[in-house]
C-alpha positions as CSV (number, residue, x, y, z in Angstrom):
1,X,-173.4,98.7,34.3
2,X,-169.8,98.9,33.6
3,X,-168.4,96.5,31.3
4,X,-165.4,94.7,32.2
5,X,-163.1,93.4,29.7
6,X,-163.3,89.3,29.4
7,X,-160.3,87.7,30.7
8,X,-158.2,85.6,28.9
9,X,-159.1,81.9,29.0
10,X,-155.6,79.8,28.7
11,X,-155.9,77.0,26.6
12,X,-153.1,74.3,26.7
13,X,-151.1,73.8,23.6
14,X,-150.9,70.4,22.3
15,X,-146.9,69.5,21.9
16,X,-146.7,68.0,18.2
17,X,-145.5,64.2,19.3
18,X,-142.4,63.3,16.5
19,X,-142.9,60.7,14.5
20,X,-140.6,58.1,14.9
21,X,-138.5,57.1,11.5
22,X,-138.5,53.7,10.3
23,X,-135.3,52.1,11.9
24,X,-132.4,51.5,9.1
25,X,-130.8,48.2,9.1
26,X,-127.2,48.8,9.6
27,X,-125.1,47.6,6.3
28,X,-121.8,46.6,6.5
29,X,-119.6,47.4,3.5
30,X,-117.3,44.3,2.8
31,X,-113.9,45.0,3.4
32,X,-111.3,44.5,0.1
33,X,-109.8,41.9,1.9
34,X,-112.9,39.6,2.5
35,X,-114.2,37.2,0.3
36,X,-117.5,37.1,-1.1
37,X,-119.2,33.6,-2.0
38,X,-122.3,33.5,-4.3
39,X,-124.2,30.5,-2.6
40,X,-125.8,30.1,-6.5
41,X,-122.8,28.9,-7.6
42,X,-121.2,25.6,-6.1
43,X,-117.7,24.7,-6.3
44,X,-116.6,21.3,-7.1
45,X,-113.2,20.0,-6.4
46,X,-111.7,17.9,-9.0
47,X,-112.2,14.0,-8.5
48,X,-108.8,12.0,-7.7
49,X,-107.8,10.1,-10.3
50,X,-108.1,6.4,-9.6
51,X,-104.8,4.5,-10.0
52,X,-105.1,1.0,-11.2
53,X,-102.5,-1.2,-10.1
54,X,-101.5,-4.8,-10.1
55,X,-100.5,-7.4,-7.7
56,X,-97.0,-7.4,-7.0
57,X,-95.2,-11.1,-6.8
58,X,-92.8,-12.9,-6.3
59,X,-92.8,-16.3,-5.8
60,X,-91.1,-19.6,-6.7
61,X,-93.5,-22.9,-7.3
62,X,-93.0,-26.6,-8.3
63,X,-96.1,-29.0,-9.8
64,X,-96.9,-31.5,-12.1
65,X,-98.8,-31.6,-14.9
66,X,-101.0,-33.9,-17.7
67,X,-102.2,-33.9,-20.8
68,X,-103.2,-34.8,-24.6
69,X,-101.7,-33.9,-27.7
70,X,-101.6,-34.3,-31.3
71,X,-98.0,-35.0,-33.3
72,X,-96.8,-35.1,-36.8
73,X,-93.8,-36.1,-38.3
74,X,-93.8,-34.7,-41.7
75,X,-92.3,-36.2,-45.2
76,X,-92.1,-39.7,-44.5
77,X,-92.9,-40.9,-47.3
78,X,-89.8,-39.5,-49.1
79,X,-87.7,-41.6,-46.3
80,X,-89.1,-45.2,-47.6
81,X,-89.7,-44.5,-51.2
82,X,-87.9,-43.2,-54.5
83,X,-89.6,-40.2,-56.0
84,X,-87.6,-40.4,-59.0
85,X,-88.9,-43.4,-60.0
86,X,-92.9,-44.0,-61.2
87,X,-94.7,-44.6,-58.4
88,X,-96.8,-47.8,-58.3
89,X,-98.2,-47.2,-55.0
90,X,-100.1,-44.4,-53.2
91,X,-99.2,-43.0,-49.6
92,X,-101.1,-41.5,-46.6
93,X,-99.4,-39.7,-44.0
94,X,-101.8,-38.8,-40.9
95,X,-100.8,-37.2,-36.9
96,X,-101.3,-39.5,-33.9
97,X,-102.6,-38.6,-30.6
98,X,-100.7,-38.5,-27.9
99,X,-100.1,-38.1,-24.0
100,X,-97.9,-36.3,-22.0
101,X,-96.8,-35.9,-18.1
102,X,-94.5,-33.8,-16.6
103,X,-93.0,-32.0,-13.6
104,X,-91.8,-28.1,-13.6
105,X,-90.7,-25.1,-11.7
106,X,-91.5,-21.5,-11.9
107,X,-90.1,-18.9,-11.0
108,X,-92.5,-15.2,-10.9
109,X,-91.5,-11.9,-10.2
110,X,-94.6,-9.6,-10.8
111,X,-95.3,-9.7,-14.6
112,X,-92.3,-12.0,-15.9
113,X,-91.8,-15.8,-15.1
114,X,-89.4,-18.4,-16.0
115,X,-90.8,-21.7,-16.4
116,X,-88.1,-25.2,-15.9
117,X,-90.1,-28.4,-17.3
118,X,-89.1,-32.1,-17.9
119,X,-91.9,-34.0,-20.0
120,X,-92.6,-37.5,-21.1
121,X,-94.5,-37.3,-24.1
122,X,-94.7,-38.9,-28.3
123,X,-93.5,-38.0,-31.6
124,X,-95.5,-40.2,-33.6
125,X,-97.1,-40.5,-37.1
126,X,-98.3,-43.6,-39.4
127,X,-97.5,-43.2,-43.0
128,X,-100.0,-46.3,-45.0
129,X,-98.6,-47.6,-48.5
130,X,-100.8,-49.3,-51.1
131,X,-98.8,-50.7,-53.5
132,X,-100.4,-51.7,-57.0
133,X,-98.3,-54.9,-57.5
134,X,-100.1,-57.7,-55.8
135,X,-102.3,-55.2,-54.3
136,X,-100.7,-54.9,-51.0
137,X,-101.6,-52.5,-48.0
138,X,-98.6,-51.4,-45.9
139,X,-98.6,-49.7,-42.4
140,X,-95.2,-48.4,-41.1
141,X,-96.1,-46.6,-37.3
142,X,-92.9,-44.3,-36.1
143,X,-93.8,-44.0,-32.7
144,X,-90.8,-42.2,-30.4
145,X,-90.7,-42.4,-26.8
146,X,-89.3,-38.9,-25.8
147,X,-88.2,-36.7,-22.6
148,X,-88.1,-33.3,-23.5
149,X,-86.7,-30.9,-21.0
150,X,-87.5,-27.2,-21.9
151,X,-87.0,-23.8,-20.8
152,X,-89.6,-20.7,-21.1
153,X,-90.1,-17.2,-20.3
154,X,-93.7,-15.9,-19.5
155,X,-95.2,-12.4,-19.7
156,X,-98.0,-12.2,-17.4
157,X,-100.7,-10.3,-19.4
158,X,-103.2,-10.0,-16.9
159,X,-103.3,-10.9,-13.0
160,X,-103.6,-15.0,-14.4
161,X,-103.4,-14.9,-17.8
162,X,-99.7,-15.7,-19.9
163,X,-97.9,-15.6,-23.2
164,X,-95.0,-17.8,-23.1
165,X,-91.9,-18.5,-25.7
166,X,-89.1,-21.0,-25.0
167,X,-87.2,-24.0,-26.2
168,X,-87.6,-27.4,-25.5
169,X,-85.2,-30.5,-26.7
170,X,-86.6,-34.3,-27.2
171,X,-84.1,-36.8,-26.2
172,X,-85.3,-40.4,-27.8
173,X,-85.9,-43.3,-25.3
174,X,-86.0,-46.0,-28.0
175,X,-84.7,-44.5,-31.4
176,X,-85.7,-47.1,-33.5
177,X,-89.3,-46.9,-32.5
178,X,-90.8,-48.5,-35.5
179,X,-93.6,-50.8,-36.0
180,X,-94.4,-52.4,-40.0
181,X,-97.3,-54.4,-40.9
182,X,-99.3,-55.1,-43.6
183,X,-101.7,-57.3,-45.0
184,X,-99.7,-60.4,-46.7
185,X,-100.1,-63.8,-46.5
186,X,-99.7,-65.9,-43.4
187,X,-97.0,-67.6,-44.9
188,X,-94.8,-64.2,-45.7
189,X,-94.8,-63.2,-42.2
190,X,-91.0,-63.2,-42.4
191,X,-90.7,-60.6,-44.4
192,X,-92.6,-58.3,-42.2
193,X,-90.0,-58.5,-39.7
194,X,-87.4,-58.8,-42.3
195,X,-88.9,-55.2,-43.3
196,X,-89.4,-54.2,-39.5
197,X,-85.8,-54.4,-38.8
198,X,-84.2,-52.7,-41.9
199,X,-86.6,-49.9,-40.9
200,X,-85.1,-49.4,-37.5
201,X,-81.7,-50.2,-38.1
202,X,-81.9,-47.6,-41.2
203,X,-84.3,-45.0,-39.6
204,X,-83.1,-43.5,-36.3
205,X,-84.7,-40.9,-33.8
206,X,-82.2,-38.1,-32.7
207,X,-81.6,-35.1,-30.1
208,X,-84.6,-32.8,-31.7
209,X,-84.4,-29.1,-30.8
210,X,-88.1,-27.7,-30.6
211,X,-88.9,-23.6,-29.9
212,X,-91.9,-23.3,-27.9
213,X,-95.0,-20.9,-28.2
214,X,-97.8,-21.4,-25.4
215,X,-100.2,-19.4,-23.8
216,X,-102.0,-20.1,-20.4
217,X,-103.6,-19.7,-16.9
218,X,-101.5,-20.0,-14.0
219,X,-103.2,-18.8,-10.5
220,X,-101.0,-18.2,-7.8
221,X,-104.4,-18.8,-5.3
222,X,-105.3,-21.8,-6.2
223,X,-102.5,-23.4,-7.6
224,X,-104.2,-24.7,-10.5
225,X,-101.9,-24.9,-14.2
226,X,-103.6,-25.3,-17.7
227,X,-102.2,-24.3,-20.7
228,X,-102.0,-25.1,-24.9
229,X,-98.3,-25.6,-26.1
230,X,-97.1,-25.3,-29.7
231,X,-94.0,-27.2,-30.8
232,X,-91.8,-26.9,-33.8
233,X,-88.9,-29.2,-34.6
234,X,-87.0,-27.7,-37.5
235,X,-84.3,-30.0,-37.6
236,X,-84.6,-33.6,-38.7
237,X,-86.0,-36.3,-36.2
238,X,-84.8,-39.2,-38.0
239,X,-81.4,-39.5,-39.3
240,X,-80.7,-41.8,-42.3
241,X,-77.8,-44.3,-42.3
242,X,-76.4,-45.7,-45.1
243,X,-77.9,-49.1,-46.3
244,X,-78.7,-51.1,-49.0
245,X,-82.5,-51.7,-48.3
246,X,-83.6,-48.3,-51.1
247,X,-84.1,-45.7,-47.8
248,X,-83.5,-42.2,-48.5
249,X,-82.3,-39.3,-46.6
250,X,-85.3,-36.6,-46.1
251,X,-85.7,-33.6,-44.9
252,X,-88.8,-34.9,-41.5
253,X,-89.7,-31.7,-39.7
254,X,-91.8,-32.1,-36.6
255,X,-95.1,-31.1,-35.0
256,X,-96.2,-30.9,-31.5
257,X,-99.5,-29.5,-30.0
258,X,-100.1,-30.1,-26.7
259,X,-102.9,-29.4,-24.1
260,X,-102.0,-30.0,-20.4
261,X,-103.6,-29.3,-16.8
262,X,-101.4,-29.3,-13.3
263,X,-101.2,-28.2,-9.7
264,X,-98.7,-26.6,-8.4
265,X,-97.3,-25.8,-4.6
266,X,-95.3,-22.7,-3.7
267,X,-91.8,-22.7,-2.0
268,X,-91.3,-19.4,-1.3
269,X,-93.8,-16.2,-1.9
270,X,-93.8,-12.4,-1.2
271,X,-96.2,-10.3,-1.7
């Protein structure tokens, strides 16, 4: 047998399949222009100051008011007695309670005020006597009936609240307000009124200049007044005339404290 050479058997190839490369996310380079933010980090704009700020008025108001007090007239003993001499007798000088009424206007614009008053009130003090010589307890009362007009300016402090100064000027209703008694006999009742008279024909209440100091609450709301008034009358209150009874002329400062409540209604107002 011949031999025949073997024929050539084809055998497919196997075509290598690619892999296939991870995909790349595509990154963006930031342009120089654009801005960046870092979410870690916050920004906080700055809070707005907070502005505080009062009520703005203006406004014009008339009222009436009431109240107590407490007066003193100082140095009265000096006006009845001789120091010079040795005294035989002892003294006591003491205030009085007092009342007051009264009718005003006022006048605001925001902080400042002007306050126009007219009140009926005392100027009062009891000066007591004991005198050694027949043992004899004396009781002079000056008691003086007064209308004192005033002016004041007022700094508003706070939205109610008020500091106040001013002047105020007492004109006397009955300037020989004075009432003696004392403790003698039935029978010398004469000379008690003999005594009574010589006082207030010697002893007379004059025009009285008194600066003010007061501080209060005035609400423009409500209407409702209450403040505490300081008086002092640096001139004298009682002028000495001459006579022949042993009065002296003295130097009788005065002093008024005062304590009041009112209402008042508005006549104009803008806000």
């Amino acid at each position: 047998s011949v031999l025949q050479p073997a024929k050539e058997v084809a055998v497919p190839e196997k075509k290598e399949t690619p892999q296939e490369q991870p995909k790349q996310q595509a990154f963006i380079e930031p342009e120089p222009d654009d801005i960046v933010t870092d979410t870690a980090e916050i920004i906080r704009e700055p809070k707005q100051k907070r502005i505080f700020s009062h009520k703005h008025y203006y406004q014009t108001r008339i009222g009436i008011r009431a109240g107590v007090g407490y007066s003193v007239i100082g140095n009265l003993g000096a006006l009845v007695e001789d120091g010079a001499i040795r005294p035989r007798y002892t003294m006591e000088e003491s205030g009085a309670l007092i009342p007051s009424i009264g009718v005003f206007a006022l006048w605001r614009h925001d902080r400042l005020g002007v306050e126009l008053a007219a009140d009926y009130t005392w100027l009062s003090s009891t000066l007591k006597e004991h005198k050694q010589i027949g043992n004899i307890d004396e009781k002079t009362v000056f008691r003086y009936h007064v209308i004192m007009p005033q002016v004041a300016a007022r700094l508003y402090l706070l939205s109610d609240l008020y500091m106040g100064a001013g002047v105020g000027m007492s004109i006397p209703l009955n300037p020989g307000g004075i009432d003696f008694s004392s403790n003698r006999a039935a029978m010398f009742a004469s000379v008690d009124e003999l005594t009574q008279e010589h006082l207030r024909e010697t002893l007379r209440a004059r025009l009285h200049v008194i600066p003010l100091l007061k501080i209060g609450y005035s609400s423009f709301k409500n209407g409702i007044e209450a403040s505490l008034q300081y008086g002092y009358g640096f001139m004298d209150l009682i002028k000495t005339n001459e006579n022949p009874y042993g009065y002296h002329k003295a130097t009788n400062n005065s002093h008024l404290l005062l304590l009041t409540v009112g209402y008042t209604i508005p006549l104009t107002k803008q806000k």
